[in-house]
Every structure is written in structure tokens, then in C-alpha cells.
C-alpha positions as CSV (number, residue, x, y, z in Angstrom):
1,X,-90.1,86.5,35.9
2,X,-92.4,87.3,33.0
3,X,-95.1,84.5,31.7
4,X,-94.0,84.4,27.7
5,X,-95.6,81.1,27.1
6,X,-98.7,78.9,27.9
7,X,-99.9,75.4,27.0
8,X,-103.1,73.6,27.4
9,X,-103.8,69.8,27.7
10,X,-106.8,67.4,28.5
11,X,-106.2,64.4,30.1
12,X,-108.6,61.8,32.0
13,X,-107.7,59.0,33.8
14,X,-110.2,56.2,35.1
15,X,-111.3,56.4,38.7
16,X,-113.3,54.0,40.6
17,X,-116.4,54.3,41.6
18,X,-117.1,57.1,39.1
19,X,-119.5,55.9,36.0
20,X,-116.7,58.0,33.4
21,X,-112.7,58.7,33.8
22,X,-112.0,62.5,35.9
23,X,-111.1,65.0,32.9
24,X,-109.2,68.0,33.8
25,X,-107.6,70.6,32.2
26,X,-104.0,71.3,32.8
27,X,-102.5,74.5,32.5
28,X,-98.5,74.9,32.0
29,X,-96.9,78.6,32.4
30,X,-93.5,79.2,31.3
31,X,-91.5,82.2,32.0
32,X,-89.0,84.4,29.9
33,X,-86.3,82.1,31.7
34,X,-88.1,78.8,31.3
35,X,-89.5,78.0,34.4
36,X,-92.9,76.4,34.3
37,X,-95.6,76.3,37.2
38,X,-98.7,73.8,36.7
39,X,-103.0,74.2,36.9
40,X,-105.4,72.2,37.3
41,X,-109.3,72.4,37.1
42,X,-112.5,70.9,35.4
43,X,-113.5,72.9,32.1
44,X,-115.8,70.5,30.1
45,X,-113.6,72.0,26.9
46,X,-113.0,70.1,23.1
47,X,-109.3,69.0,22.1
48,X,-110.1,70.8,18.9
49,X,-110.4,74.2,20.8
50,X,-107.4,73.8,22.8
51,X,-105.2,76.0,19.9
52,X,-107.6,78.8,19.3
53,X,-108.2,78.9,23.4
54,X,-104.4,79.5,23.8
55,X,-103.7,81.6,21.2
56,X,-106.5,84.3,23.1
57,X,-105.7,83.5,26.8
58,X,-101.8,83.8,25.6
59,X,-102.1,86.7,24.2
60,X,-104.0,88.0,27.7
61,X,-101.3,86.7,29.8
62,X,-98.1,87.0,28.4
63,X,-95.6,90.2,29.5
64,X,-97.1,90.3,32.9
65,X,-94.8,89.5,36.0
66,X,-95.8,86.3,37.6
67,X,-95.7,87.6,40.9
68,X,-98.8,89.8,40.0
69,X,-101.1,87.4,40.8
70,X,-104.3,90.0,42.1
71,X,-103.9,91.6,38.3
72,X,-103.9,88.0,36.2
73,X,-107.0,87.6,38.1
74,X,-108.6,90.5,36.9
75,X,-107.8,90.4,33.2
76,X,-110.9,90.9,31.0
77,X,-111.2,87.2,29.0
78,X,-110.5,85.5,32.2
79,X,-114.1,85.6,33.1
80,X,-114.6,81.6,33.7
81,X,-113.9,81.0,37.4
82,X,-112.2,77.4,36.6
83,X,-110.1,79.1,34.5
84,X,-108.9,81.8,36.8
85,X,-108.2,78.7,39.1
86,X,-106.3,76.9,36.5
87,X,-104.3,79.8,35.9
88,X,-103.9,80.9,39.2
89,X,-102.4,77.8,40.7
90,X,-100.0,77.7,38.0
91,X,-98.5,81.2,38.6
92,X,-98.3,80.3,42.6
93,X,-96.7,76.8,41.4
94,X,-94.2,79.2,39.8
95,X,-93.6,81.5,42.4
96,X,-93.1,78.9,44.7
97,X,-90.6,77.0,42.6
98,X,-88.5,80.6,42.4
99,X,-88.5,81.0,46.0
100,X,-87.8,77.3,46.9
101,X,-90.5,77.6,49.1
102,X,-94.1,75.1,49.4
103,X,-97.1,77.4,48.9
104,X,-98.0,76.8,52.1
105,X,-94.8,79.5,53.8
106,X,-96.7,82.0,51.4
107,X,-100.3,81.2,53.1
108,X,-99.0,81.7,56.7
109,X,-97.1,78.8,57.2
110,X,-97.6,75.3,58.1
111,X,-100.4,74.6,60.5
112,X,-101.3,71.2,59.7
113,X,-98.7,68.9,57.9
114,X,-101.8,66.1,57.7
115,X,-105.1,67.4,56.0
116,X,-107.8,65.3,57.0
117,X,-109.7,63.7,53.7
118,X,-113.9,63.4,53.3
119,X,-114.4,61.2,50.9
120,X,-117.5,60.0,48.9
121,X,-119.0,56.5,48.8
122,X,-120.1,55.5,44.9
123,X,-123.9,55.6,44.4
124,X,-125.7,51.8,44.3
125,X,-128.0,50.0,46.2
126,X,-128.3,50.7,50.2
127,X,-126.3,47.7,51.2
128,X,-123.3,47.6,48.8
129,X,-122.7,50.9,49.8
130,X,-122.7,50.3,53.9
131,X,-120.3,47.5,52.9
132,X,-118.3,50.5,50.9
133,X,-118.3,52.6,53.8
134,X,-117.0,49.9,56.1
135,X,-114.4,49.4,53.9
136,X,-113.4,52.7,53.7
137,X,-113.9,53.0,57.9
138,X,-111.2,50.1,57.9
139,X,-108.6,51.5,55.2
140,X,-109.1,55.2,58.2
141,X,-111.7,57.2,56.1
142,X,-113.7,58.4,59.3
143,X,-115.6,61.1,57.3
144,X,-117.7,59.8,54.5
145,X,-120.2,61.8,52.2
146,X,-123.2,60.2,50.8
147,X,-124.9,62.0,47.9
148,X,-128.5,61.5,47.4
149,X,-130.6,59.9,44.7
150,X,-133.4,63.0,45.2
151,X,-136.0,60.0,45.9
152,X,-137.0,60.3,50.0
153,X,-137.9,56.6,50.8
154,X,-134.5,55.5,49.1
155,X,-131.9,58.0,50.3
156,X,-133.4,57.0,53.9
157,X,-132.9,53.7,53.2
158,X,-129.3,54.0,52.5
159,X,-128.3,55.9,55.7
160,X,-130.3,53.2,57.6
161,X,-127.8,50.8,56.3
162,X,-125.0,52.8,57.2
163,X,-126.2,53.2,60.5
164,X,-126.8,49.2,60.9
165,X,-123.3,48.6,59.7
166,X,-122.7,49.4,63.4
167,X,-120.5,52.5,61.9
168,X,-120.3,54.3,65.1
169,X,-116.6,55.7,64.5
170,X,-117.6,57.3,61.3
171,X,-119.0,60.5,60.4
172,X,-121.8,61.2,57.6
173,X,-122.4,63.9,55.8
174,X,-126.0,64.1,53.9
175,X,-125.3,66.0,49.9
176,X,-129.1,66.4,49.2
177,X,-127.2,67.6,45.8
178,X,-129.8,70.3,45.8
179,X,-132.4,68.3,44.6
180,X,-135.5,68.4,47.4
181,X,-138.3,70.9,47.8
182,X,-138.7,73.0,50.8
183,X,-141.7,70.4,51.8
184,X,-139.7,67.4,51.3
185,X,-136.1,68.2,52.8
186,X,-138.3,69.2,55.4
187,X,-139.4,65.9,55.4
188,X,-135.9,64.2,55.2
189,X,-134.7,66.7,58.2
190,X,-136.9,65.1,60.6
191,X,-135.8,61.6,59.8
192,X,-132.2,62.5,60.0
193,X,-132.2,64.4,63.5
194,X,-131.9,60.7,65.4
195,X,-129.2,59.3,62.7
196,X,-126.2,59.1,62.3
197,X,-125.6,62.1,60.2
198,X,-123.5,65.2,60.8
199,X,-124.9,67.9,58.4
200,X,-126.6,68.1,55.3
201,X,-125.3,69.4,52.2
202,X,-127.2,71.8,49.7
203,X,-130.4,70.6,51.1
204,X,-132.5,72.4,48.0
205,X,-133.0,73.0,44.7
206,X,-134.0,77.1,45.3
207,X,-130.6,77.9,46.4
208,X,-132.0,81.0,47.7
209,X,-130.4,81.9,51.1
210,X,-133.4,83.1,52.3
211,X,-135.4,79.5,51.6
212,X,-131.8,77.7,53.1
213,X,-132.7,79.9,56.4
214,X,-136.4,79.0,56.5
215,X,-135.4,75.2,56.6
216,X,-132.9,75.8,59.5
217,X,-135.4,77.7,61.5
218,X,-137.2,74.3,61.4
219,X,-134.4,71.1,62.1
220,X,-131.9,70.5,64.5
221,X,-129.6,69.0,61.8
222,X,-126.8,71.3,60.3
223,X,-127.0,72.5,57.2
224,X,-124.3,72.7,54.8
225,X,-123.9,74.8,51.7
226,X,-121.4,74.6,48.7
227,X,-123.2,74.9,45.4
228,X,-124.2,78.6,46.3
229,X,-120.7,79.8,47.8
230,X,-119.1,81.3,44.7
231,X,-116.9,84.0,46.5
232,X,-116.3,85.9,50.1
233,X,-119.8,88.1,49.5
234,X,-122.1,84.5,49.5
235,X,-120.1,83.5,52.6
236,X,-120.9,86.9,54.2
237,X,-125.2,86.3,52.7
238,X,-124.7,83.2,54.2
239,X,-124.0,84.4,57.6
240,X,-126.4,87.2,57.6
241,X,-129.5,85.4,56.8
242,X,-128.1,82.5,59.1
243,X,-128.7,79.8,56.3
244,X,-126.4,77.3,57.5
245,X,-123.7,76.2,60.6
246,X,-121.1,75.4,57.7
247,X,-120.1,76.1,54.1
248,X,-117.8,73.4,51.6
249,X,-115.8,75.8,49.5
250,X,-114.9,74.8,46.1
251,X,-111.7,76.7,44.6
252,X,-112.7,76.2,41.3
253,X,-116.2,77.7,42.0
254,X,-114.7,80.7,44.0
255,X,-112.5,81.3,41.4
256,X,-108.9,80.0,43.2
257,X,-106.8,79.7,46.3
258,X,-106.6,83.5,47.2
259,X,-110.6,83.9,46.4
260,X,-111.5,80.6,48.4
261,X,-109.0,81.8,51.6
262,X,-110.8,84.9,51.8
263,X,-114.0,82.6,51.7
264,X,-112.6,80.9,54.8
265,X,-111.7,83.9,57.0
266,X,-115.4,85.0,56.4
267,X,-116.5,81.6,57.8
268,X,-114.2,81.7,60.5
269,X,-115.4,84.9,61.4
270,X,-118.5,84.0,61.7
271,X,-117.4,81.2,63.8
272,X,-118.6,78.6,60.6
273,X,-117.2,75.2,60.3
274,X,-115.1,75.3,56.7
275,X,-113.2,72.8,53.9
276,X,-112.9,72.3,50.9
277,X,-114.6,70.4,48.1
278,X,-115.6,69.9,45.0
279,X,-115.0,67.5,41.8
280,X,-112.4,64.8,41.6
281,X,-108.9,65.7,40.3
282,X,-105.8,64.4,39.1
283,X,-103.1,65.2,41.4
284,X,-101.8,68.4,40.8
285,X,-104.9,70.3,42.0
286,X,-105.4,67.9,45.0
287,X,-101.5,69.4,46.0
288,X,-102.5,73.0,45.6
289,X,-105.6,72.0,48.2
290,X,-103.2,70.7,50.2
291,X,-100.9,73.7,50.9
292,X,-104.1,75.9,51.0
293,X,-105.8,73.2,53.8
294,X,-102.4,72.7,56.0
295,X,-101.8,76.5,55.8
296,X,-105.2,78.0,56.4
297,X,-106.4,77.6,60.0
298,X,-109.9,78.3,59.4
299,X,-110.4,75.3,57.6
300,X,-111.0,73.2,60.3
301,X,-113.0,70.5,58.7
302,X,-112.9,67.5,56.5
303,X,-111.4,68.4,53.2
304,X,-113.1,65.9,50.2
305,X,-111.2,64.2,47.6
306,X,-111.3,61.1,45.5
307,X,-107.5,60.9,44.9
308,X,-107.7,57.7,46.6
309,X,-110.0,56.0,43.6
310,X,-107.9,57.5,41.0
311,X,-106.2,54.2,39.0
312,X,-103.6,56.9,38.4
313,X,-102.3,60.2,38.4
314,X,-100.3,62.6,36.8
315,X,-97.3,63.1,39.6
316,X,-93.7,61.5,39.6
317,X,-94.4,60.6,43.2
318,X,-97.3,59.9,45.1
319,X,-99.3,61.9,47.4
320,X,-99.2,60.1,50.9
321,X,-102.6,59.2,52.8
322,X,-102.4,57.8,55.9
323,X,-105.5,56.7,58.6
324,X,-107.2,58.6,56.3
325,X,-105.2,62.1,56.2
326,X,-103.0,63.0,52.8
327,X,-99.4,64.7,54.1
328,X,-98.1,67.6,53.3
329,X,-95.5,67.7,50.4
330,X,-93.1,70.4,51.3
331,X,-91.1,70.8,48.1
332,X,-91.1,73.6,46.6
333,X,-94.4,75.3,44.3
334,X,-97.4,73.1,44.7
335,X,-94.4,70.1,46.2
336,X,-95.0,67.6,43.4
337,X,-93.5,66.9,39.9
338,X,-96.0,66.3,37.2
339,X,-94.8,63.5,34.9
340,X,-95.0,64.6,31.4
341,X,-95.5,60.9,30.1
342,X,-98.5,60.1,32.1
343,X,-99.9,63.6,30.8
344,X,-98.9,62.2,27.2
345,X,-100.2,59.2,28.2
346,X,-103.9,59.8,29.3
347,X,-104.1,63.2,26.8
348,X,-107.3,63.2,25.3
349,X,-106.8,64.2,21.7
């Protein structure tokens, strides 16, 4: 199976919560024999650049065997991460669909059919968003995330209101979205280690691992890192200067599924709580985190997505959430159909 062909689209599609529609890139690879496999990632890209983009990354890719996945990787021009990703998951869609096999018999098999979801309350004042997080408590979304404003007094003030929403089933995780000092998430870590909160996320805005450490040395709440984990080497930093109890790995960061598995074993080596995160998406990557999640067991955490605010997305059938875990589709490639008129549809041109 040799990739001879290669198309690019932008979509977005509303999601709510979100101030602006999710925008993704899809990537499409076709083979000499006309099989296709399908990408996904976020690459703030024009329309009008879309031909000239294909023409060059074409010209990269086509001849080589789909199957060489390890070598597509490496090809010089393939230098943005997201890309790689995009790109990636499309030749493992493909390879899947050849063997009649889900990704997930590739990965090791299936060790979770239900991947348990994190997912994100919108911004807003403290009380609408308690009353969010009920919500979402009631509809089985035991794992929430709240993301900071960067302002102390008022990021407080919103997990005090989750906290007097009586929300003892559910679990909170603090993104600081890198935005305190070292004095000042000092600060917030003392307020936090009597609330209801089970780590907090990117606590600075010096990434530095070595800063990361020095905050740890001085709370009792877990840390939390994902903006800084970029590959297997900052998981290994990570451990080394003991920065944090857990890391949030973000495929498109890392660079893809192979790049953010071996970001997991290094976590689970170190005994580190892992998942995956990152920016909402339209359906096709939220499959390919699925067979990576069901099949990986170092993963053991709370895998985020939004999937559940999208108005739509771009598959034939549905992804299935229930309690708050999305099932396992065990079709074959990624196990979902994209439908070409919804990408038609909501292509940004």
C-alpha cells in the first residue's frame, strides 16, 4: 500500500461553551489502490494555503509504504508536531482499515472498552459555573477541570462554589494555564490543600522543571504538567527533577500516538499518574484517543475531551458516552466513518 495522494480541509463546527466554533484540520491519505485513512489536529492554517501546503507535504509523502509509519515521521518538512499527528493518524487509520482490525489490536489490545472522560466547565462567574458542574455531575462527568482566570481572589472564589455545591462525588482538577508566579501559586497551593481539588495543572508561567520542583517541595497538592511535555525526554526531566505526581499528554504536542505512548510508558515507569489532553476536536481525533486510551494501560487517568459540547461532528455514527465514559468503537482503523457531507458542510473556505 503506497500513499499516491493527499487532501487537506478545514472545517469548524460550533461547540458550546467555547467563545468561537473548534477548527481542525483534516488530513485524507489515499493509497495506490484507493483506500483512504483520516487525521485530525489543530493547525491555525488559511484556506488559501491549503493548495500550495499539499502540493509540498505531497510531494514529501507520496511513494512511501503506509506501513512505514517510524520513517513518515521523520521526513524533513514534517517538522510541525500537529502535523506529524495529523499525518500520522491517518496512516494508522489506513493500516487499520487493511488489516480489518481497530487500532487498538495494534497497541496491545483492548484493556479498557470505556475510556473515562475529564471534561472542562466554560469560564463565567463562580456560581453559574458550580451550577455547570452540577449539571455535568448529574449527566456522570465525575472528573471536571476548571481553568483559571490568572486573578488569585477570583479563581478561589470559583472552587469555593464548587465546593458549596455540596459536589462531593466529583473530582477537580486546578489548570493554573500557566499563568501564576512562583510567589503567587505558592499562594493559591496553600488555599487549595483543604479543598476539594485533586491536582493542579501547569501551575506557572516559567515552565522550567526546576521552578515546577521548587513549588512541590513546598504543597501537599499534586502538581500536574502538560504544556511542557512535548515528547518521552520531558517526561523522563520531569521525573528526575521530581516536578510533579502526574503529567496530561497531548498527542498533538508530542507529535502523535506512537510519540505520546512512549510518553506514557515513561510515566508509568516512574509510577506517574497519565491521560490525555489537549484542545477540543471534531470526532475523528477524539476516536484515535480512544484506541490509544482503551489500549494503553498506563493511562490510568481521566482522559479530557469536549466531544460532548460539540453541536456536531464529522462521523456517520456517533461516538457513545455513557455515566460519563465514551466506548470503544471496534471497527476497523480509527472505528468510525467520517461523513464527507458534514466535512462539505462546515469546510471553511
Amino acid at each position: 500500500m503506497i500513499l499516491s495522494d493527499l487532501e487537506f480541509y478545514l472545517v469548524e463546527v460550533p461547540c458550546d461553551g467555547l467563545p468561537a466554533p473548534v477548527r481542525s484540520l483534516l488530513a485524507r491519505l489515499v493509497t495506490d489502490a484507493g483506500h483512504e485513512g483520516w487525521g485530525e489536529a489543530r493547525l491555525l492554517w488559511r484556506p488559501d494555503e491549503l493548495p500550495r501546503r499539499r502540493e509540498i507535504i505531497l510531494s514529501l509523502v507520496a511513494g512511501h509504504s503506509v506501513f512505514d509509519v517510524e520513517e513518515l515521521l521523520e521526513l524533513e518538512g514534517l517538522g510541525d508536531a500537529r502535523l506529524r499527528s495529523a499525518l500520522e493518524m491517518a496512516s494508522w487509520d489506513l493500516i487499520g482499515r487493511a488489516a480489518r482490525q481497530p487500532l487498538c489490536h495494534f497497541f496491545g489490545g483492548v484493556y479498557r472498552s470505556r475510556v473515562p472522560l475529564a471534561v472542562r466547565l466554560p469560564s463565567g462567574p463562580p456560581g453559574r459555573v458550580a451550577q455547570t458542574a452540577r449539571e455535568l455531575a448529574e449527566q456522570g462527568f465525575h472528573c471536571q477541570i476548571v481553568t483559571a482566570c490568572g486573578r488569585l481572589e477570583e479563581d478561589l472564589a470559583t472552587l469555593e462554589a464548587i465546593g458549596e455545591s455540596s459536589l462531593d462525588w466529583v473530582e477537580v482538577e486546578f489548570d493554573a494555564a500557566a499563568s501564576y508566579d512562583l510567589d503567587s501559586a505558592r499562594e493559591l497551593c496553600v488555599e487549595l490543600e483543604d479543598r476539594i481539588v485533586k491536582s493542579v495543572l501547569d501551575p506557572l508561567k516559567d515552565q522550567r522543571l526546576d521552578e515546577v520542583a521548587s513549588l512541590r517541595r513546598q504543597t501537599t497538592v499534586p502538581l500536574a504538567l502538560r504544556r511542557a511535555i512535548r515528547g518521552p525526554e520531558d517526561v523522563l526531566a520531569l521525573v528526575r527533577c521530581g516536578a510533579a505526581e502526574a503529567v496530561v499528554i497531548d498527542r498533538q504536542q508530542v507529535g502523535g500516538i506512537l510519540r505520546a505512548r512512549q510518553s506514557a510508558a515513561v510515566a508509568k515507569a516512574a509510577r506517574l499518574q497519565a491521560a490525555l489532553g489537549g484542545d477540543p476536536t471534531l470526532g475523528i481525533a477524539t476516536a484515535a484517543m480512544l484506541q490509544v486510551a482503551a489500549s494503553t494501560p498506563a493511562l490510568s487517568g481521566q482522559n479530557e475531551s469536549a466531544y460532548h459540547q460539540l453541536e456536531d461532528d464529522l462521523l456517520t455514527e456517533p461516538l457513545e458516552i455513557i455515566d460519563g465514559m465514551m466506548t470503544l468503537p471496534q471497527t476497523p482503523g480509527l472505528g468510525i466513518e467520517v461523513d464527507r457531507a458534514k466535512v462539505e458542510r462546515y469546510q471553511v473556505t
